[in-house]
N, CA and C atoms as an extended XYZ file, in Angstrom:
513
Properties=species:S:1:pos:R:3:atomname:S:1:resname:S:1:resid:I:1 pbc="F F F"
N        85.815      167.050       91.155 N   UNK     1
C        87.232      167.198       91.345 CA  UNK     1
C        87.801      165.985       92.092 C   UNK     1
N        87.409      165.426       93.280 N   UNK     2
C        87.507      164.369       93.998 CA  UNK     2
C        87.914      162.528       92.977 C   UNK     2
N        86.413      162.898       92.309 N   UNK     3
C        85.978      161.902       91.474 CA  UNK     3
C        87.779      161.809       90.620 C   UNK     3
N        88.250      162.918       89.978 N   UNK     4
C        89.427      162.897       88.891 CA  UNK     4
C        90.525      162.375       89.625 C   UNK     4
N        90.410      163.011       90.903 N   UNK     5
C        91.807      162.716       91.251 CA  UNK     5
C        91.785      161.121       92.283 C   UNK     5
N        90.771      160.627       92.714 N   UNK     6
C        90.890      159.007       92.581 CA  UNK     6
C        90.553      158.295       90.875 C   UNK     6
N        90.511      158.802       89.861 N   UNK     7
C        90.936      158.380       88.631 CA  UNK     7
C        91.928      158.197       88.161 C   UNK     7
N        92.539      159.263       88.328 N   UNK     8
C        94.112      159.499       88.105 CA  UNK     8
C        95.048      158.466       89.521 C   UNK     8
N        94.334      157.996       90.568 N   UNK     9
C        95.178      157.509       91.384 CA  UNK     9
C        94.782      156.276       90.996 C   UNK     9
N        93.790      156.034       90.141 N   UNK    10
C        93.483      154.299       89.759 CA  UNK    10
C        94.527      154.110       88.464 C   UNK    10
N        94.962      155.192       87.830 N   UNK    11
C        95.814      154.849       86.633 CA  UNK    11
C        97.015      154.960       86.930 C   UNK    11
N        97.633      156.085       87.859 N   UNK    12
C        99.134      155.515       88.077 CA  UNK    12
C        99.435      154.331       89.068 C   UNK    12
N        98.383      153.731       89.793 N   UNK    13
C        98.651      152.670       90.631 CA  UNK    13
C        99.572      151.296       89.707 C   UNK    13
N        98.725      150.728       88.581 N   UNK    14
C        99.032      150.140       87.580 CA  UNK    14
C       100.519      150.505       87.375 C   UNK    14
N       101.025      151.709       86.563 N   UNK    15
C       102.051      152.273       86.247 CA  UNK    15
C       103.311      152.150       87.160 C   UNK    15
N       102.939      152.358       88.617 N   UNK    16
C       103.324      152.308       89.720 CA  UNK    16
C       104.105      150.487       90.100 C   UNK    16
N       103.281      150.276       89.862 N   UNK    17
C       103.613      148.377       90.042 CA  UNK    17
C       103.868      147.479       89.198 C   UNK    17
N       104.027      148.654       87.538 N   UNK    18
C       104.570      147.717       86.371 CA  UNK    18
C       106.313      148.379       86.192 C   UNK    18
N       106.198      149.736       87.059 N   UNK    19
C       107.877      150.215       86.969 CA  UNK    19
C       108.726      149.272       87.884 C   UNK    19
N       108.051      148.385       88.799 N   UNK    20
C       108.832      147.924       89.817 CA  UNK    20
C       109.705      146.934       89.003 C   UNK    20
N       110.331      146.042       89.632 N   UNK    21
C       111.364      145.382       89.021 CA  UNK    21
C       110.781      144.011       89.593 C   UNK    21
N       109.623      142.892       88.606 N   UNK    22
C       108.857      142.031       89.310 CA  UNK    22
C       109.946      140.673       88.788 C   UNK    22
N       110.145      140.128       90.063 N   UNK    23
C       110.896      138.537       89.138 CA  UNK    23
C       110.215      137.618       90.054 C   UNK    23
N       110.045      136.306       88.924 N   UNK    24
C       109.376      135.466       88.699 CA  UNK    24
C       110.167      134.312       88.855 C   UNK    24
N       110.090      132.913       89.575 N   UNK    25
C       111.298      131.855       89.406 CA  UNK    25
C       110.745      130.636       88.755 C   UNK    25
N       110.994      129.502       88.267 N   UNK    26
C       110.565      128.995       88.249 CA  UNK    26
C       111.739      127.183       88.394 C   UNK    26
N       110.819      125.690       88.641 N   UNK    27
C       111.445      125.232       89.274 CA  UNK    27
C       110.741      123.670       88.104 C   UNK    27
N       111.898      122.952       87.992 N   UNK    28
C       110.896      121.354       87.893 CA  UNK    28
C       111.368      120.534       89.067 C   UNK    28
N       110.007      120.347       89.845 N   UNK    29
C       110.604      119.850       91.266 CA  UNK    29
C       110.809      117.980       90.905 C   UNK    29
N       110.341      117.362       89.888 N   UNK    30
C       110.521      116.163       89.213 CA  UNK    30
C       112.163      115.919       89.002 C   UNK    30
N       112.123      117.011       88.358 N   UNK    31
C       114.227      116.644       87.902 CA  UNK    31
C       114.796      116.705       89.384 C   UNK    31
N       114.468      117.581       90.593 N   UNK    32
C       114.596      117.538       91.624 CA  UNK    32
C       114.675      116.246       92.335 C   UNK    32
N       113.106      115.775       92.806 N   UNK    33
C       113.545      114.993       93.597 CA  UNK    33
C       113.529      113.429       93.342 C   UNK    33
N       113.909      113.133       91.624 N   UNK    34
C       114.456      112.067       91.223 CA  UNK    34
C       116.118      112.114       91.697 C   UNK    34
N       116.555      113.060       91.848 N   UNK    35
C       118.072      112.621       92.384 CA  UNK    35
C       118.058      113.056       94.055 C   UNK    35
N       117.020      113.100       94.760 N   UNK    36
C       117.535      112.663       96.037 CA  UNK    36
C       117.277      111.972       96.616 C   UNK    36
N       119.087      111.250       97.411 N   UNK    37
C       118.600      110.377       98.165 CA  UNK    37
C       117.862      110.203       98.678 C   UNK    37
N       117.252      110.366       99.390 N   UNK    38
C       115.678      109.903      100.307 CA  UNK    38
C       114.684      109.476       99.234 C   UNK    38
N       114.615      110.271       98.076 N   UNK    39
C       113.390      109.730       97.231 CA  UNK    39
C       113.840      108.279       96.483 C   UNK    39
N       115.461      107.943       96.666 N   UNK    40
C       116.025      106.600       95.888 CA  UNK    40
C       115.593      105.292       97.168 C   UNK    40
N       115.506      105.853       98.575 N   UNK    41
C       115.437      104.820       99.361 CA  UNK    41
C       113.860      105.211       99.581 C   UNK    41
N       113.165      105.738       99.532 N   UNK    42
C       111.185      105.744       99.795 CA  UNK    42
C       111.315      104.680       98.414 C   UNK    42
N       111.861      104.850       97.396 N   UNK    43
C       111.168      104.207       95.953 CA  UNK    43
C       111.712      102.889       96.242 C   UNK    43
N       112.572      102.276       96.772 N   UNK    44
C       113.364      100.612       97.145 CA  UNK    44
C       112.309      100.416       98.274 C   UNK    44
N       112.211      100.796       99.408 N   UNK    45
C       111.213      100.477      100.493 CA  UNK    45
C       109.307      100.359       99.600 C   UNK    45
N       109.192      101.557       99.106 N   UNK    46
C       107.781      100.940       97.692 CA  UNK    46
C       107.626       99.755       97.768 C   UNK    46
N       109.066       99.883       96.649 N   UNK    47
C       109.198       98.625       95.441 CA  UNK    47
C       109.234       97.022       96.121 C   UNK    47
N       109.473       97.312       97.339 N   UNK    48
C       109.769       95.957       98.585 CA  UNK    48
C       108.560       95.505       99.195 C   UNK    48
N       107.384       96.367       99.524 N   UNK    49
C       106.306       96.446       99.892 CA  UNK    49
C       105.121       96.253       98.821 C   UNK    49
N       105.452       96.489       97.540 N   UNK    50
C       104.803       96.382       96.408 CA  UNK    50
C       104.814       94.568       96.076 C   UNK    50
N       106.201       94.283       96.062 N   UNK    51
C       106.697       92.967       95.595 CA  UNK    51
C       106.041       91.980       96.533 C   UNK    51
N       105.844       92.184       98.102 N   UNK    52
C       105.204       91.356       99.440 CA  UNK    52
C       103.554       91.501       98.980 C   UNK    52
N       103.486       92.220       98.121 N   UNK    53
C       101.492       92.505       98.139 CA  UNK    53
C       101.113       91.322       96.931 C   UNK    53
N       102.500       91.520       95.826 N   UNK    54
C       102.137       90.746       94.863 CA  UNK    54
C       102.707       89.900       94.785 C   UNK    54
N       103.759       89.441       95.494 N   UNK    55
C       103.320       87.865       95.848 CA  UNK    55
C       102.421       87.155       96.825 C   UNK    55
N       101.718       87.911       97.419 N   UNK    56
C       101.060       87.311       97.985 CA  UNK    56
C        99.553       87.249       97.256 C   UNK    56
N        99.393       87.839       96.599 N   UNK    57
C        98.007       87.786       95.349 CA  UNK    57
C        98.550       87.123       94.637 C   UNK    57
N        99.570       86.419       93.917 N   UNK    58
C        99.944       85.321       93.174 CA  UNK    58
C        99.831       84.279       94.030 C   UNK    58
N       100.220       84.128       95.114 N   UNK    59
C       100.136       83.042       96.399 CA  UNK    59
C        98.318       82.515       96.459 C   UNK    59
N        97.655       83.522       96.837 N   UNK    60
C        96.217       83.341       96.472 CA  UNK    60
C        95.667       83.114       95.362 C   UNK    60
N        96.112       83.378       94.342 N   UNK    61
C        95.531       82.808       93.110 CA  UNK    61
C        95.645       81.941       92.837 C   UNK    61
N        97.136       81.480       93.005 N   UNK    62
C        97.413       79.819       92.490 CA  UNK    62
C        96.421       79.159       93.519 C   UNK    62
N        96.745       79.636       94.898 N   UNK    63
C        95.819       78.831       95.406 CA  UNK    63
C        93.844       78.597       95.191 C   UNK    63
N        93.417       79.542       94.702 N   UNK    64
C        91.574       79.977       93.788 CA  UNK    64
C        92.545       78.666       92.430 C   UNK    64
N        93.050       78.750       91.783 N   UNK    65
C        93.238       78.066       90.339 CA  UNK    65
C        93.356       76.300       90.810 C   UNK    65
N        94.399       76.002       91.564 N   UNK    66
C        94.259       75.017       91.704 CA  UNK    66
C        93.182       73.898       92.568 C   UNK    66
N        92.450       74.759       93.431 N   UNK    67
C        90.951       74.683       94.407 CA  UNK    67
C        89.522       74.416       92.927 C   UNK    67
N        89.771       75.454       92.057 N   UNK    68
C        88.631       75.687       91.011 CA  UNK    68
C        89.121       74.737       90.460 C   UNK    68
N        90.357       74.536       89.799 N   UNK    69
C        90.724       72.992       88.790 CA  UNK    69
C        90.290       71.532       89.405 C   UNK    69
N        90.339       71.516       90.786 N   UNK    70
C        89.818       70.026       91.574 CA  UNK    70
C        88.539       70.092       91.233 C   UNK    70
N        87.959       71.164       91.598 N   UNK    71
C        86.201       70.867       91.541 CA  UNK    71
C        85.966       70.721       90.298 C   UNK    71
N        86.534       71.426       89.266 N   UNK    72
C        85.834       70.968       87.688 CA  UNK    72
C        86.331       69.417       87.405 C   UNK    72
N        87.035       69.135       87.599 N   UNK    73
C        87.577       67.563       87.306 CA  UNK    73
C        86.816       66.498       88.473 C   UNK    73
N        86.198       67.252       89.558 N   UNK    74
C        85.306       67.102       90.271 CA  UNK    74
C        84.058       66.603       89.788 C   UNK    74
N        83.323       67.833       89.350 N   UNK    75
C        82.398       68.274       88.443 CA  UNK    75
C        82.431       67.137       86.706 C   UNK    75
N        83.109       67.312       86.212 N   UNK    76
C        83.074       66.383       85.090 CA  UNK    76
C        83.229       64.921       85.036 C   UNK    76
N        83.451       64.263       86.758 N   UNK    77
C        83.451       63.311       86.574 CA  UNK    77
C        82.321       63.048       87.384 C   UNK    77
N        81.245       63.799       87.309 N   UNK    78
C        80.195       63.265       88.465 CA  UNK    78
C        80.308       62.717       89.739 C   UNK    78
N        81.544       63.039       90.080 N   UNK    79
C        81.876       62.405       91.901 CA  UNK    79
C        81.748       63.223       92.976 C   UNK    79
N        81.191       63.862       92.813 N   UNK    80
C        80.345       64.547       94.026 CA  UNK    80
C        79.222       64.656       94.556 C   UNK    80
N        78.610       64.341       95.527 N   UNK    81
C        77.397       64.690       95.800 CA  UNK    81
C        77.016       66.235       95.365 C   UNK    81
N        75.603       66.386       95.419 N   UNK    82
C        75.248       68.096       95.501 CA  UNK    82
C        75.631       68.661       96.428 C   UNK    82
N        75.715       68.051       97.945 N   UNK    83
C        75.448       69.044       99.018 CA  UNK    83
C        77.171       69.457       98.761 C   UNK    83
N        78.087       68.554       98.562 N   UNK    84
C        79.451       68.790       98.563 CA  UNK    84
C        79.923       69.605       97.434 C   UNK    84
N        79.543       69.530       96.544 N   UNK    85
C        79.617       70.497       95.503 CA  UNK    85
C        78.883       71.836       95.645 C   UNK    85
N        78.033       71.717       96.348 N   UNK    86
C        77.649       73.309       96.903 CA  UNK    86
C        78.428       74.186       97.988 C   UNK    86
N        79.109       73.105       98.486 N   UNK    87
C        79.855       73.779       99.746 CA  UNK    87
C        81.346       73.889       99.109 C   UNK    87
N        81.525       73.602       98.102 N   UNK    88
C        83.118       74.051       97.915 CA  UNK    88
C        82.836       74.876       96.608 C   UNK    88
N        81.774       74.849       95.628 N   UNK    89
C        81.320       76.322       95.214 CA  UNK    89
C        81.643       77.643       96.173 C   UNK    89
N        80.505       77.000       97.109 N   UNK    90
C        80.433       78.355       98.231 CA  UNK    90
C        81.635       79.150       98.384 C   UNK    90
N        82.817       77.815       98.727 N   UNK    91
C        84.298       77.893       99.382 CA  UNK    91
C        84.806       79.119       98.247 C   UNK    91
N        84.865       78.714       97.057 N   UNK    92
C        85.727       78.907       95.680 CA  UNK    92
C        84.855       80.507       96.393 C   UNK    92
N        83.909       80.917       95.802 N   UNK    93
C        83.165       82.253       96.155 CA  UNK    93
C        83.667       83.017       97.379 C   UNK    93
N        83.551       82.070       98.115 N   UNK    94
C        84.736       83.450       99.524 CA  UNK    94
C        86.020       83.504       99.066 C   UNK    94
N        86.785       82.403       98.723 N   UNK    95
C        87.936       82.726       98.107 CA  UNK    95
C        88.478       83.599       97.140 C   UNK    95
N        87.866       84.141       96.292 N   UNK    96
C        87.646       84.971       95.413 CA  UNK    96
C        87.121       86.158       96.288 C   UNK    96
N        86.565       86.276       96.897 N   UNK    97
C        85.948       87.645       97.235 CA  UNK    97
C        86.756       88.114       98.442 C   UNK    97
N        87.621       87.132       98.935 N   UNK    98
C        89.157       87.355      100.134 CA  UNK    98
C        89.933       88.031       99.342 C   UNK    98
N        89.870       87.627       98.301 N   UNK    99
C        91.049       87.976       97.032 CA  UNK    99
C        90.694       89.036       96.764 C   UNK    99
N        89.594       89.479       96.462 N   UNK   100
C        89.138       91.249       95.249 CA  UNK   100
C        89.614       92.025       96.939 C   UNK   100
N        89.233       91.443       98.133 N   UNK   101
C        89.070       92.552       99.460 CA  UNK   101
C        90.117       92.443       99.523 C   UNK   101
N        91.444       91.696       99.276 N   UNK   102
C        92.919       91.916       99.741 CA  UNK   102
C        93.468       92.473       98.936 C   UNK   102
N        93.294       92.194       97.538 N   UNK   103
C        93.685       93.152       96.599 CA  UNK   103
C        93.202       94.872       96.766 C   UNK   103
N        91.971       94.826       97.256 N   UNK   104
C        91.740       96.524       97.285 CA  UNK   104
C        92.381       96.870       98.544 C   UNK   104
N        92.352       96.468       99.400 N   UNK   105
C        93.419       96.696      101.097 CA  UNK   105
C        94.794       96.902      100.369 C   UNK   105
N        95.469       95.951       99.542 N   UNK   106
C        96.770       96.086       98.779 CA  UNK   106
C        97.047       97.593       98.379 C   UNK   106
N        96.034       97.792       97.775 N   UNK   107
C        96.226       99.117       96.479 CA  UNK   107
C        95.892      100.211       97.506 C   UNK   107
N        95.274      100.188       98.667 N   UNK   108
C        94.996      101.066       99.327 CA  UNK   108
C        96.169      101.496      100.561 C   UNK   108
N        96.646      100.313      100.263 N   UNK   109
C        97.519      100.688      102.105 CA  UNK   109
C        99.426      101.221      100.837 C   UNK   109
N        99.045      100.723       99.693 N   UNK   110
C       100.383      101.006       98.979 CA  UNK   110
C        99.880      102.417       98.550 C   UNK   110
N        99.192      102.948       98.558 N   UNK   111
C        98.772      104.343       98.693 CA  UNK   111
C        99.058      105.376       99.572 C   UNK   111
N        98.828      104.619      100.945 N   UNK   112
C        99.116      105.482      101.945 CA  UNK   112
C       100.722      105.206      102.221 C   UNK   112
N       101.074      104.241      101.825 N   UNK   113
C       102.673      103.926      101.926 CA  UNK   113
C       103.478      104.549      101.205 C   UNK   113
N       103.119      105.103      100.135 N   UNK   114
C       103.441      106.036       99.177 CA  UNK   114
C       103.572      107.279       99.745 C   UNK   114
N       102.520      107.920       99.758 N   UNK   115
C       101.871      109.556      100.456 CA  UNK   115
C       103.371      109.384      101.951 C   UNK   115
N       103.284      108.410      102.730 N   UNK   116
C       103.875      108.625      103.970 CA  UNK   116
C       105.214      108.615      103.663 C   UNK   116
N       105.314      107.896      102.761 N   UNK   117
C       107.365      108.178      102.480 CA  UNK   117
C       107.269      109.053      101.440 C   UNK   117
N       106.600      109.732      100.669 N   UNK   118
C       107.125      111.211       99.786 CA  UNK   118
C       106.534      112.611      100.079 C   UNK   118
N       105.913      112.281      101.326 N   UNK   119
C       105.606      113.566      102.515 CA  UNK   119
C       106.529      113.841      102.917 C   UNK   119
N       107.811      113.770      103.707 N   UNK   120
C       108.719      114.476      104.354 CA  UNK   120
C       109.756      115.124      103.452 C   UNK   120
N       109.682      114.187      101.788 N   UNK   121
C       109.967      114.621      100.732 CA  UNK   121
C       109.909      116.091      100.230 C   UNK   121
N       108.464      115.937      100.045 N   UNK   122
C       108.083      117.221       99.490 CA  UNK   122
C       108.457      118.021      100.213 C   UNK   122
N       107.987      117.811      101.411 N   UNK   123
C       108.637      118.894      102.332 CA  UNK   123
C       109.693      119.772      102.555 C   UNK   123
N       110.619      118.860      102.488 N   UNK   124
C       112.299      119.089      102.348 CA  UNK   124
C       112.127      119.464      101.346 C   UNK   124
N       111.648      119.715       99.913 N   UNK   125
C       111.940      120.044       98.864 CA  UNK   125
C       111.025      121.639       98.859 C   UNK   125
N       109.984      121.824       99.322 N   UNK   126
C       109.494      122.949       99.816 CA  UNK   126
C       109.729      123.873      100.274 C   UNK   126
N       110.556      123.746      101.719 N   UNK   127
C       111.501      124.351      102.025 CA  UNK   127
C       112.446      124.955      101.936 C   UNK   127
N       112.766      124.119      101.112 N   UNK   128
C       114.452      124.394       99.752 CA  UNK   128
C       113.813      125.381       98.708 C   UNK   128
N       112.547      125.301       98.474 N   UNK   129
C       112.344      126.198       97.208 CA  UNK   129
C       111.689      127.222       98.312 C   UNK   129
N       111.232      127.700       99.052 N   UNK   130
C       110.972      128.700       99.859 CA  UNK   130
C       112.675      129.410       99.969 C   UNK   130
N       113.158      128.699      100.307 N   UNK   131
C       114.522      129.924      100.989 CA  UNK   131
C       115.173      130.087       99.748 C   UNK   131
N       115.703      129.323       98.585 N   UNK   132
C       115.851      130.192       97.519 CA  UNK   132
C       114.961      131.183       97.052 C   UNK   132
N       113.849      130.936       96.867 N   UNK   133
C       113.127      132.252       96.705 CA  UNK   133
C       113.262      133.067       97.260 C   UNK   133
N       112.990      133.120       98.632 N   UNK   134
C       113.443      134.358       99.654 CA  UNK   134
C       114.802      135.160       98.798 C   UNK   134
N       115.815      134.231       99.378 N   UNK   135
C       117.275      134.772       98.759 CA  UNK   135
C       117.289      135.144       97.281 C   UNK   135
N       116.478      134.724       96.637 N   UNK   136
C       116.590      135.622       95.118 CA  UNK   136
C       115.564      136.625       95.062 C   UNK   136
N       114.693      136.715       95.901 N   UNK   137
C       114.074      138.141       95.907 CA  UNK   137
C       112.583      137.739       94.400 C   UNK   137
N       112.180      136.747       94.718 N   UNK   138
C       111.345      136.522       93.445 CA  UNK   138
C       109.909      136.474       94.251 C   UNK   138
N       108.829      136.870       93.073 N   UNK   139
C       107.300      136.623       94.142 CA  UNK   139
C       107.074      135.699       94.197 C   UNK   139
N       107.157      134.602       92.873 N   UNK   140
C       106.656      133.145       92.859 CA  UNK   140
C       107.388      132.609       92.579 C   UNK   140
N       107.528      131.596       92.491 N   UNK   141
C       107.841      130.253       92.174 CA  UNK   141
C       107.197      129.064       91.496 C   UNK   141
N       107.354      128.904       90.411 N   UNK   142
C       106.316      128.126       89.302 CA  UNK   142
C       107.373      126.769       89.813 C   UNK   142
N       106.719      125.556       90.177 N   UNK   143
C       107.006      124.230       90.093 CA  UNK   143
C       106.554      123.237       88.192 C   UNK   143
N       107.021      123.334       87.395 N   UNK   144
C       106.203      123.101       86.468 CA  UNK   144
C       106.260      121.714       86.148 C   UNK   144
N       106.450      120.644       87.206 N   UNK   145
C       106.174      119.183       86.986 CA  UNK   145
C       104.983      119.283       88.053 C   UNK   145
N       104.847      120.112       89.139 N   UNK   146
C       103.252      119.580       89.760 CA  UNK   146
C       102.264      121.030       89.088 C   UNK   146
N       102.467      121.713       88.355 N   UNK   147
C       101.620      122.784       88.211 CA  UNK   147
C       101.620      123.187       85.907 C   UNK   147
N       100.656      122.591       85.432 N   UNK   148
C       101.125      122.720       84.057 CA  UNK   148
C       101.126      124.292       83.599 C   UNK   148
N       102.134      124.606       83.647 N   UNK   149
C       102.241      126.284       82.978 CA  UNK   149
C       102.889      126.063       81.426 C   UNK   149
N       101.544      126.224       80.687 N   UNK   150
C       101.893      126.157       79.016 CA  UNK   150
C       103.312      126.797       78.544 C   UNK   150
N       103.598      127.857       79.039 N   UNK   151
C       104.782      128.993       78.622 CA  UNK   151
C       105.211      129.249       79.624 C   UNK   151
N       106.461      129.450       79.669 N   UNK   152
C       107.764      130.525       80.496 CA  UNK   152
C       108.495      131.214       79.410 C   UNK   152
N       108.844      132.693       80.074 N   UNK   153
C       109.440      133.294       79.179 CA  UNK   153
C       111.052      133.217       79.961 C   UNK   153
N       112.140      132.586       79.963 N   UNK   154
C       112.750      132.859       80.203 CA  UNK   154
C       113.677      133.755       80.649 C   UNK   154
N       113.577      134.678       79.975 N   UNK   155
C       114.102      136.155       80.094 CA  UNK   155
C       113.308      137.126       80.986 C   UNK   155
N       112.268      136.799       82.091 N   UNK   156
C       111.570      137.403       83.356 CA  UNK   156
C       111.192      136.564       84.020 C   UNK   156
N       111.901      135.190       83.671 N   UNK   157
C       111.261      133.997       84.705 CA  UNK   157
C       113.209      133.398       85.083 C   UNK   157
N       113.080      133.020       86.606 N   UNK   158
C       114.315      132.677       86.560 CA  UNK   158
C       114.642      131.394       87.176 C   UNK   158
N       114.964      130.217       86.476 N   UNK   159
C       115.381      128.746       86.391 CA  UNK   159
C       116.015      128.326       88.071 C   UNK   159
N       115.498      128.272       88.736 N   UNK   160
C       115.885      128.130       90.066 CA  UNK   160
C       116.326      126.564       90.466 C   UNK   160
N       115.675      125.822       89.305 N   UNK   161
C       116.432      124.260       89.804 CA  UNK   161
C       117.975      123.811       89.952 C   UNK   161
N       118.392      124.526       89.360 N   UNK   162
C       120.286      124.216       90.168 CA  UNK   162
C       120.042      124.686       91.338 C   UNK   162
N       119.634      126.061       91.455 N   UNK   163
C       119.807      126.393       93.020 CA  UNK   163
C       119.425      125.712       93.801 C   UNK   163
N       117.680      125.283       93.792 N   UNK   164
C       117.271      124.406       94.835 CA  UNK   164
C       118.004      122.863       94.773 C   UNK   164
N       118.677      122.716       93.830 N   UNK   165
C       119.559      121.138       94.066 CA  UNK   165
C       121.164      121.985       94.874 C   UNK   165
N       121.593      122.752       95.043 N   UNK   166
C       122.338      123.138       95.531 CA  UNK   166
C       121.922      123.348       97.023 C   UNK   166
N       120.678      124.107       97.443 N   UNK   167
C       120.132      124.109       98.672 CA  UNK   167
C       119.834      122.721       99.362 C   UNK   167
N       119.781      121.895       98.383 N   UNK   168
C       119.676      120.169       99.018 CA  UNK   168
C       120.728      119.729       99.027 C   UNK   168
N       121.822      120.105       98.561 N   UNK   169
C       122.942      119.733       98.613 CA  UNK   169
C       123.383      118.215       97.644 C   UNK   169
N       122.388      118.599       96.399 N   UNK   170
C       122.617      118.159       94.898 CA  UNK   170
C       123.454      118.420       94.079 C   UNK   170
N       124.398      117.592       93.691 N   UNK   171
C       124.985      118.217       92.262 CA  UNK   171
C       123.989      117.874       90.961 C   UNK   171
């Protein structure tokens, strides 16, 4: 008898939590925070810090190209001793290997330069999609530019990106 009636309480539980009234939101936080300001001035401050990395790896290269062009015209005219031609080999070889280590420091610190100006971003944009949710009474919130959800059904899912550009104070 026991046994039936936690059976019967395992089948209307289901029943119980599919009568409720479940809403679902969903958001593209991409269309988002391409129009806010802060993400137009993190992407100019980038793009400024990007441009100082690569000119300065063009700065070093010309300088490896025109160092390697002396020694081969060096080299082809037999005017060098060995010992001197070994030591500006050598040279050309650290120069190049200053270059691969500044280039990976480059790509690495424009990484963290990245992450540190679209952190307070997200944030603010987090936030914004937390309290609309709250205020629309929804369980989740699907972001579907950081999260790939194949399907939305529109009609039990509800389009929350005006709102959260309204909570940022987006038109």
């Amino acid at each position: 008898m026991l046994k039936k009636i936690a059976l019967l309480m395992l089948l209307a539980l289901p029943m119980g939590v599919m009568a409720q009234n479940l809403k679902f939101g969903h958001i593209n936080a991409q269309e988002i925070i391409t129009v806010m300001p802060e993400f137009s001035k993190a992407q100019t401050e980038i793009q400024t810090l990007d441009k100082q990395y690569t000119d300065e790896l063009r700065s070093l290269q010309t300088e490896f190209n025109q160092k390697y062009q002396a020694f081969q015209q060096a080299i082809a005219k037999d005017s060098l001793p060995p010992n001197i031609a070994e030591r500006r080999q050598k040279e050309l070889q650290d120069m190049m290997q200053r270059q691969e280590e500044f280039q990976q420091e480059a790509s690495q610190k424009m990484q963290e330069a990245q992450q540190k100006a679209l952190a307070p971003i997200y944030k603010k944009l987090d936030d914004a999609i937390k309290y609309v949710g709250q205020s629309e009474g929804v369980i989740y919130v699907f972001d579907l530019a950081r999260t790939p959800i194949p399907y939305i059904n529109e009609a039990q899912s509800i389009d929350l990106t005006n709102k959260v550009k309204a909570q940022l104070g987006i038109k």
